[in-house]
C-alpha positions in Angstrom: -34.4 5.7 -50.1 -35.3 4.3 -47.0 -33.5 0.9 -47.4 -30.4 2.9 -48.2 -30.5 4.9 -45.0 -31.1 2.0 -42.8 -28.1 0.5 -44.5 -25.8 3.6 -43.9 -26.9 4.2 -40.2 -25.9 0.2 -40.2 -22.8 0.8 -41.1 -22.3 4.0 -38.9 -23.1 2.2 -35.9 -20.7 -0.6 -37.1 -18.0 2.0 -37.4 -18.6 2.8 -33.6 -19.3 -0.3 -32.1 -15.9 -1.6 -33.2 -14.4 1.0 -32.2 -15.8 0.9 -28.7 -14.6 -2.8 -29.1 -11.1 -2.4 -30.5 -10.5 0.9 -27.2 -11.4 -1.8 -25.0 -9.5 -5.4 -26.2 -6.5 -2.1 -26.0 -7.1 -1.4 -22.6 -7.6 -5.3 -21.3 -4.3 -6.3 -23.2 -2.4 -3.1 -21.1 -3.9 -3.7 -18.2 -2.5 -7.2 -17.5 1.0 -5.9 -18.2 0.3 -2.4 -16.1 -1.3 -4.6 -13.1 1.8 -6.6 -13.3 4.3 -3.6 -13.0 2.4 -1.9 -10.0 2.4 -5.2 -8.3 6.9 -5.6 -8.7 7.0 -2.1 -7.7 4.2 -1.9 -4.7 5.5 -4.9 -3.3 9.1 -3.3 -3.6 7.4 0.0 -1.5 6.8 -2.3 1.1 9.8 -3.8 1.6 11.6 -0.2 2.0 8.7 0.5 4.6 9.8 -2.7 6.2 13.7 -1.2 6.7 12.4 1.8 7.5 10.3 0.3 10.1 13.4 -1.4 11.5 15.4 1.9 10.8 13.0 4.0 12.9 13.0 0.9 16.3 16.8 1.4 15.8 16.5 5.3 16.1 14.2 5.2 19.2 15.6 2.4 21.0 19.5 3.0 20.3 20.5 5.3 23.3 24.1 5.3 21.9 23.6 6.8 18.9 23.8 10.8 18.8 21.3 13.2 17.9 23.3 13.4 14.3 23.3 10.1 13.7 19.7 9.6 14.3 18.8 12.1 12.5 21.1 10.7 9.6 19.4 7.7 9.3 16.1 9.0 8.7 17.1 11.6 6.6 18.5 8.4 4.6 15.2 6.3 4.8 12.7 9.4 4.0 15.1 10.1 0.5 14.6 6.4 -0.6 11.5 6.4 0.1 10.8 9.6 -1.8 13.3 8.5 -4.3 11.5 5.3 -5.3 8.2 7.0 -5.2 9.5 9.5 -7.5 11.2 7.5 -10.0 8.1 5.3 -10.1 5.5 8.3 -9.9 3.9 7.0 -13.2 2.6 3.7 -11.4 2.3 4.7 -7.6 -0.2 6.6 -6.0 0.4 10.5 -5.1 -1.3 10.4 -1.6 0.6 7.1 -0.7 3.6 9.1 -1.8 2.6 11.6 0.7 2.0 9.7 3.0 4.8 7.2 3.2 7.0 10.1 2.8 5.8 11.5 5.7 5.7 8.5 8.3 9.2 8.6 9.6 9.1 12.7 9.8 10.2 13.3 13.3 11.1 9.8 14.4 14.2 10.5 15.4 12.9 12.9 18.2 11.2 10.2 19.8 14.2 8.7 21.8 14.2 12.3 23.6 11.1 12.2 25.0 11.0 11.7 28.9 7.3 11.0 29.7 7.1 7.5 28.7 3.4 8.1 28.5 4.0 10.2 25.8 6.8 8.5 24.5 4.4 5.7 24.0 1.9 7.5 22.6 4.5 8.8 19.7 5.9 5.4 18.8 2.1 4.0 18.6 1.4 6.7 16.6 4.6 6.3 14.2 3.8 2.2 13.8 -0.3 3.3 13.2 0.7 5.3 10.3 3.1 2.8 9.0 0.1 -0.2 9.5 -1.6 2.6 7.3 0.7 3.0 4.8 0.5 -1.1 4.4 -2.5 -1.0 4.3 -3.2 1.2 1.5 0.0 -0.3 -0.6 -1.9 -3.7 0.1 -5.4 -1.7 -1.5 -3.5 0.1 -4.2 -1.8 -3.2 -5.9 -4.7 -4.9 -5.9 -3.9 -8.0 -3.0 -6.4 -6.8 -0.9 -9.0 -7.4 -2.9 -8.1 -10.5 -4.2 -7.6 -11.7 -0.8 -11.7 -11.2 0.1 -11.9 -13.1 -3.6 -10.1 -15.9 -2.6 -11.4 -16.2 0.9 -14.6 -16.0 -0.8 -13.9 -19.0 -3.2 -11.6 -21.2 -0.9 -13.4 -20.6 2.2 -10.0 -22.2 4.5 -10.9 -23.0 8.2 -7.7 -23.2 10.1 -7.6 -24.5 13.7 -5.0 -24.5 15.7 -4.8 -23.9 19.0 -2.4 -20.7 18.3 -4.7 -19.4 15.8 -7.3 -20.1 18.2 -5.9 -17.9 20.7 -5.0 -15.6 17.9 -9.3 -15.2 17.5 -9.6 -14.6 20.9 -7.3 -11.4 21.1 -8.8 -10.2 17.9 -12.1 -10.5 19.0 -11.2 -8.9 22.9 -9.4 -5.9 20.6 -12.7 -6.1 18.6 -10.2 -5.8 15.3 -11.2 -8.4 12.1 -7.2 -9.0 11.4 -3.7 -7.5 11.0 -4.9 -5.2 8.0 -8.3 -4.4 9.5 
């Protein structure tokens, strides 16, 4: 009796080690193809952000558009960016949805402000939140990390006396890099 019950507990835990096994050979063999598909479409998400970026430095700098126009063209850039986020809402992130939505909100106001203090202080704050929103696409598809992994392996020393100087402003701005 107690040679059979061994032998059916066995089997029991046969039954759910395998099937721990078989949920997780399911999930490795999705994941490379999932991992693949966020990487095409966050790397897509940055290059809108990138034409947005130029969209918005048009917006503030152009004093010959109208107040119509500029506010046309953000209008334009904030739709495909919400656009692409929507139709991809499956693989993207929700907050950096939010959020790269909601970086060019009020761009086109900029150009009317006459303290240049505070003119400043607006288009520093529009190109923070888009070095954000970089950022956290970099995070989300993964390159980040694998960047620190292959620092880690590689271990490159460049020198230069550009990247050199490069060093130097980063360590007076006390920043680690562009992403940092």
């Amino acid at each position: 009796m107690g040679t059979s019950l061994i032998g059916l507990l066995g089997v029991v835990i046969g039954i759910f080690l395998n099937e721990l096994l078989r949920r997780s050979n399911r999930i490795a063999n999705y994941s490379t193809s999932v991992f693949e598909r966020r990487l095409t479409l966050y790397e897509k998400l940055f290059t809108i952000l990138q034409s947005c970026s130029r969209i918005a430095t048009e917006v503030i700098e152009n004093s010959e558009l109208t107040k119509d126009q500029r506010h046309e063209f953000v209008s334009e850039a904030i739709m495909e960016v919400a656009q692409f986020c929507d139709e991809h809402e499956l693989y993207i992130d929700e907050e950096l949805t939010i959020h790269c939505v909601s970086i060019l909100i009020g761009v086109e106001d900029i150009h009317y402000i006459k303290d240049k203090e505070g003119k400043e202080v607006e288009i520093k704050k529009f190109r923070s939140q888009l070095l954000s929103a970089k950022r956290m696409i970099r995070k989300a598809s993964g390159i980040a990390d694998l960047d620190d992994l292959y620092r880690s392996i590689i271990n490159p020393k460049y020198v230069s006396p550009i990247i050199e100087y490069y060093r130097e402003l980063k360590k007076h701005r006390g920043i680690k890099g562009k992403w940092e």
